[in-house]
C-alpha positions in Angstrom: 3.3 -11.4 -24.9 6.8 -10.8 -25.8 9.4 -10.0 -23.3 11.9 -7.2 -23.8 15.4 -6.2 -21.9 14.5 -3.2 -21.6 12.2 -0.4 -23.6 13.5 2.4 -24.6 12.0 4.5 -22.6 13.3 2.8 -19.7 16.8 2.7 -21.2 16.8 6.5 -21.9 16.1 6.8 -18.2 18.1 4.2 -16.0 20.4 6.1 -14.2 17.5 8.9 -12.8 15.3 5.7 -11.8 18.7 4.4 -9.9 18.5 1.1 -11.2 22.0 0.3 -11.3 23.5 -2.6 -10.9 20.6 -4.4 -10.5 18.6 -2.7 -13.6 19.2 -6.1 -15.8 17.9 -8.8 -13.9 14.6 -6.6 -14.5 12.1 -7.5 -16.9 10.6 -4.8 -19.0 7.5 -6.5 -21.2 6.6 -4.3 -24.7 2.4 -4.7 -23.7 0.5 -6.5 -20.4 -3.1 -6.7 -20.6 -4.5 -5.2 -17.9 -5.3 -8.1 -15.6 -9.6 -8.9 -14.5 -9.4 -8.0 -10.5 -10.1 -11.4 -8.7 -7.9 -9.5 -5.4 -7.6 -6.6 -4.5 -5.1 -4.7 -2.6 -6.8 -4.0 0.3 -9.8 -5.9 0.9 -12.1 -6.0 4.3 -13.6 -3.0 5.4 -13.7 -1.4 1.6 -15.9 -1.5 -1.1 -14.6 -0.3 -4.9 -15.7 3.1 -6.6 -15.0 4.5 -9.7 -13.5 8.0 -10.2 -16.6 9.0 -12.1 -18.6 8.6 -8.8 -16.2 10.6 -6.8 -16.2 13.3 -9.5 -20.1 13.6 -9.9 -21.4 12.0 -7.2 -19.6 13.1 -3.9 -19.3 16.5 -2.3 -16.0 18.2 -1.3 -15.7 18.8 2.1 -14.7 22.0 3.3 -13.2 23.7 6.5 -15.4 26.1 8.7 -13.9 28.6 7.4 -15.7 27.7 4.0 -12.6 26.5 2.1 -12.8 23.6 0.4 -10.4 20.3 1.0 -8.0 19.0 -1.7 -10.6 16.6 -3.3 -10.1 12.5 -3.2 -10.1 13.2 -7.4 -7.9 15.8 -7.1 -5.6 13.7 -5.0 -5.4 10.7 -7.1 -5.5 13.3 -10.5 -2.0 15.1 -8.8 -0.3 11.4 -8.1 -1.5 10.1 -11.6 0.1 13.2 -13.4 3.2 13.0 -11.3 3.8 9.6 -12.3 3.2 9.8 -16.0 5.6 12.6 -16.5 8.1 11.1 -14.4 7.9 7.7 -16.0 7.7 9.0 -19.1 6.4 6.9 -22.3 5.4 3.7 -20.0 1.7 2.3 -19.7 -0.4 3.2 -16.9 -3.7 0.9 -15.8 -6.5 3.3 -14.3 -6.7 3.3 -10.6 -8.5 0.8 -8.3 -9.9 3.5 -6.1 -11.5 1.4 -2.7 -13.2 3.9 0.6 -14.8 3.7 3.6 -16.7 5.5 6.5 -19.4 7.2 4.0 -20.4 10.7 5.3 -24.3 10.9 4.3 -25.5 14.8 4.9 -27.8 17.0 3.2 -28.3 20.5 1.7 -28.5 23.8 3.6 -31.8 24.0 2.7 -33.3 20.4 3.9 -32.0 21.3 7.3 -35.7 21.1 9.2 -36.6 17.6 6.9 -36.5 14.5 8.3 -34.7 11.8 6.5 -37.4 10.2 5.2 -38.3 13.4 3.4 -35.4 13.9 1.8 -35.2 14.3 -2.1 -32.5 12.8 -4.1 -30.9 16.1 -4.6 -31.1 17.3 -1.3 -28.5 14.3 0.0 -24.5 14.7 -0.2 -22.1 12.2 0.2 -18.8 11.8 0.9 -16.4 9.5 2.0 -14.0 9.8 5.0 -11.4 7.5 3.9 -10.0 6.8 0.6 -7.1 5.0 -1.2 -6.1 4.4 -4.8 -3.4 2.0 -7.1 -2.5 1.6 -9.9 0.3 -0.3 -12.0 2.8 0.3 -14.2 2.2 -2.8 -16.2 5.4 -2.1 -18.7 7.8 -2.4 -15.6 7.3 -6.2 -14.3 9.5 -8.0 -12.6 9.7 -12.4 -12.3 10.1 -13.5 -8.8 9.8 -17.3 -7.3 6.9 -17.5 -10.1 5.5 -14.5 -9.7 4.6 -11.3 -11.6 5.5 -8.3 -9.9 4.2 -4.7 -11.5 5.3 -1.6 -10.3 3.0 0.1 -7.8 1.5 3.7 -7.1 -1.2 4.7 -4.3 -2.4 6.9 -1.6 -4.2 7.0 1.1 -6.1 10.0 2.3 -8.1 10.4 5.6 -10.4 13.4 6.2 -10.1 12.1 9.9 -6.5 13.1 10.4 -7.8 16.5 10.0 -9.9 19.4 12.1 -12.5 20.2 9.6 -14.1 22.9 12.0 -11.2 24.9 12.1 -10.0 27.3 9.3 -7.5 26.2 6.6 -4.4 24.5 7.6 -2.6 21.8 6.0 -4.1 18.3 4.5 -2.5 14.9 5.6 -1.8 12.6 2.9 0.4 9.2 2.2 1.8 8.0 -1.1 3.5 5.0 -1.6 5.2 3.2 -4.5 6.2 -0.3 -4.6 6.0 -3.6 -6.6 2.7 -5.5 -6.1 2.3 -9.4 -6.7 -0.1 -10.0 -9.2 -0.9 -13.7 -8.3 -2.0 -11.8 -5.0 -2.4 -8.2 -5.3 -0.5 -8.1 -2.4 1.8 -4.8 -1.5 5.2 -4.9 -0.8 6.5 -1.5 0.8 9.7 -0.5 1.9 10.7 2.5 3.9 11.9 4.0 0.6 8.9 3.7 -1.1 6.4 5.2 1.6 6.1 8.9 2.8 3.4 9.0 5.5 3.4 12.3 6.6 3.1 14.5 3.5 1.8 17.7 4.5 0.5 20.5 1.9 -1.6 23.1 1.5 -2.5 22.6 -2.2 -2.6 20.3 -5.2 0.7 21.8 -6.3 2.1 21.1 -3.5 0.6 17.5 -3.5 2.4 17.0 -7.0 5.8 17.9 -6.3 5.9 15.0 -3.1 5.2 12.5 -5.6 7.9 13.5 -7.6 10.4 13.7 -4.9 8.9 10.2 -3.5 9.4 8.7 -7.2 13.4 10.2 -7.9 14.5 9.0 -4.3 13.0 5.3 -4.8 15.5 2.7 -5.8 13.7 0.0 -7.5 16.7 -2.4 -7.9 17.3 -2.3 -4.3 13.9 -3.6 -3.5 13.9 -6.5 -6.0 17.1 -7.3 -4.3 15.4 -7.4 -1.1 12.8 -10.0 -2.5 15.1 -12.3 -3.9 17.2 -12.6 -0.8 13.7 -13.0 1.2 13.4 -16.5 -0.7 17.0 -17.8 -0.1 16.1 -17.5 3.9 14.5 -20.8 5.0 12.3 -21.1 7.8 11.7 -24.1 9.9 8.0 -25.0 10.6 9.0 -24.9 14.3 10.6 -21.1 13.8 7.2 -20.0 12.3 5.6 -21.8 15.1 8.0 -19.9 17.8 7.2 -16.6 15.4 4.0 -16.8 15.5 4.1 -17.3 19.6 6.1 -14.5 20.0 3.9 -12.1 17.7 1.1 -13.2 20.3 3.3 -12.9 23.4 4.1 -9.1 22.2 0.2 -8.3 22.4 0.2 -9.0 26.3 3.7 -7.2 27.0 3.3 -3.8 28.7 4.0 -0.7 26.9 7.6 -1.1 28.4 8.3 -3.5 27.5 7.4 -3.6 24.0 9.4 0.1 23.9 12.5 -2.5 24.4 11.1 -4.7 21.1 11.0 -3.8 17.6 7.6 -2.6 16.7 4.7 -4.7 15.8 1.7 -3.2 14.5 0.2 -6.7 13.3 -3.0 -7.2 15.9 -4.4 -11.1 16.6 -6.5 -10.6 13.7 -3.8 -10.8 11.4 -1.7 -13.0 13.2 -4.9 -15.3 13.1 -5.1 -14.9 9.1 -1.7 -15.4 8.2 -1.9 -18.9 10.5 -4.5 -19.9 8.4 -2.8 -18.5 5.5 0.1 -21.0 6.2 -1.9 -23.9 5.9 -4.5 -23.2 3.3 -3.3 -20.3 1.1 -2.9 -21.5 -2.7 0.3 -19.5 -3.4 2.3 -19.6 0.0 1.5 -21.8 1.9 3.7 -24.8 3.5 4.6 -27.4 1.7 7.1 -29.2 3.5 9.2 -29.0 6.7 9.9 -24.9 5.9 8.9 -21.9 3.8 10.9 -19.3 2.8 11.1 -15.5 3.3 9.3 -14.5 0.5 6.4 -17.1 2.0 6.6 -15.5 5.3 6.8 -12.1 3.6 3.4 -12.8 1.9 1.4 -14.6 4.4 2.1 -11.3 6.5 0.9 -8.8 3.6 -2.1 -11.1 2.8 -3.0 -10.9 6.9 -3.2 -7.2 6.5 -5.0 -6.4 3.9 -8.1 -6.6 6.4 -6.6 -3.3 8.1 -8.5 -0.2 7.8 -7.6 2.0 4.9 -5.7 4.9 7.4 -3.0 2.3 9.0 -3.4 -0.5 6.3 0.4 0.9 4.9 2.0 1.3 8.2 1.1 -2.2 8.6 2.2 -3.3 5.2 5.4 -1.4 5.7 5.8 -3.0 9.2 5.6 -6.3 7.8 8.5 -5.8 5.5 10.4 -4.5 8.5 9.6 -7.6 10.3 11.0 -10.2 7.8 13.9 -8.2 7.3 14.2 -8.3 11.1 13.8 -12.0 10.9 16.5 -12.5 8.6 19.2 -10.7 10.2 18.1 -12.4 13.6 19.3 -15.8 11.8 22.6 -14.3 10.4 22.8 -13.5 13.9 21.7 -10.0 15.0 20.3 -9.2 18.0 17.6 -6.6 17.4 14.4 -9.4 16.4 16.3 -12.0 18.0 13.2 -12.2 20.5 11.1 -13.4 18.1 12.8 -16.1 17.6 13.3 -17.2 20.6 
């Protein structure tokens, strides 16, 4: 594999991607193989489909009124599209599509059959939660060791919606972001995330991608990463952090209004612990980690979420270290955690 500046179709397009004057200490590779999946994204609670399935295998739920949904397929097809004619002339690997909650139903016309009658044909499925991601393996970044590849996903949940009304508009959330490849972990800043993208068709569905993709400032969140890992953190401080992060669980609703938010439950408070002693790739190995360590034990811990809050929680845990390192330069705002 031989490493490039910059391709040409990158260089062509540096200014619209706003990667300024951070846009060198990228690296741009010429041709990745697409890596073999050992981790995935999101993890626990999942299993991994193909878009094949979803296309020929899964029905499309529709509202009482008898309009159909925006598909999972035609979801992923609209996010796909916007990103290939926005980044125009890089490589694309095919989505890792992961559900949950199946929906198992049947035909209008096995209504009176018991389930143990049912024919193959006379079953539907569908699935009530879905999310997707897929790289951009020709814009990589090196950070503390590790690959990064630019990152593109969505998450759609039929349960943020009233099927059993007529048509109104369909909840969706795209993200984009760079994803660790040693990992697979996410790493999202507010920039990269719209969580509340509400349309009415696939149309619709495109042009949010696009707007997502020309407002996101690569640069600025590689910067963020390599400042993360020149913040050290005393074993004690992570000790006092992780105390804290419990502590908040108990507070009342008050008083956690006063407190930045924490979405991170025991469960992942209990994995990243873990994480801190055992994990391969970040785990102590001294008297300290940094802020990239911290950063990743957090977004390993919650990829066990569910897939409808798993990016608010990913997001959250960005937020959090950030907190964390302007609480040691001296701010107030996470200055609790700390102690």
């Amino acid at each position: 594999m031989r490493d490039l500046v910059i391709m040409p179709a990158m260089a062509q397009r540096r200014e619209s991607l706003n990667m300024g004057e951070f846009a060198e200490e990228a690296i741009i590779v010429e041709e990745v193989a697409a890596p073999k999946r050992v981790n995935h994204f999101i993890e626990a609670n999942t299993q991994e489909v193909t878009l094949q399935h979803l296309q020929q295998d899964c029905i499309i739920p529709s509202f009482a009124s008898m309009e159909e949904t925006i598909s999972h397929q035609s979801f992923i097809g609209a996010v796909v599209d916007a990103a290939k004619d926005y980044f125009h002339g890089e490589q694309f690997d095919m989505p890792e599509i992961r559900i949950s909650h199946p929906i198992n139903g049947r035909i209008p016309s096995a209504l009176g059959k018991k389930a143990s009658e049912l024919a193959d044909e006379e079953k539907t499925l569908f699935y009530q939660r879905m999310c997707f991601c897929f790289e951009i393996p020709s814009i990589v970044h090196d950070e503390y060791g590790n690959r990064l590849a630019l990152s593109i996903g969505g998450v759609r949940a039929y349960n943020e919606i009233n099927l059993y009304s007529k048509k109104s508009v369909e909840r969706f959330k795209i993200f984009i972001g760079f994803r660790n490849r040693v990992c697979s972990n996410l790493m999202l800043t507010t920039d990269g995330l719209q969580d509340k993208i509400e349309v009415l068709s696939v149309q619709e569905l495109y042009a949010a991608a696009l707007n997502l993709f020309h407002a996101y400032n690569p640069s600025k969140d590689l910067h963020l990463l390599r400042t993360l890992g020149q913040m050290s953190i005393l074993t004690s401080e992570f000790c006092q952090i992780i105390g804290r992060m419990r502590l908040y669980q108990a507070l009342t609703p008050n008083q956690q209004k006063r407190l930045p938010r924490l979405l991170l439950g025991d469960s992942q408070i209990n994995a990243a612990c873990r994480a801190f002693v055992s994990d391969v790739n970040f785990k102590s190995t001294g008297d300290s980690i940094t802020g990239w360590q911290l950063l990743n034990l957090l977004n390993g811990s919650v990829k066990s979420s569910y897939i409808d809050n798993f990016l608010e929680r990913n997001l959250n845990c960005t937020e959090f270290v950030q907190g964390i390192q302007r609480a040691k330069l001296g701010d107030s705002e996470y200055a609790w955690f700390l102690g």
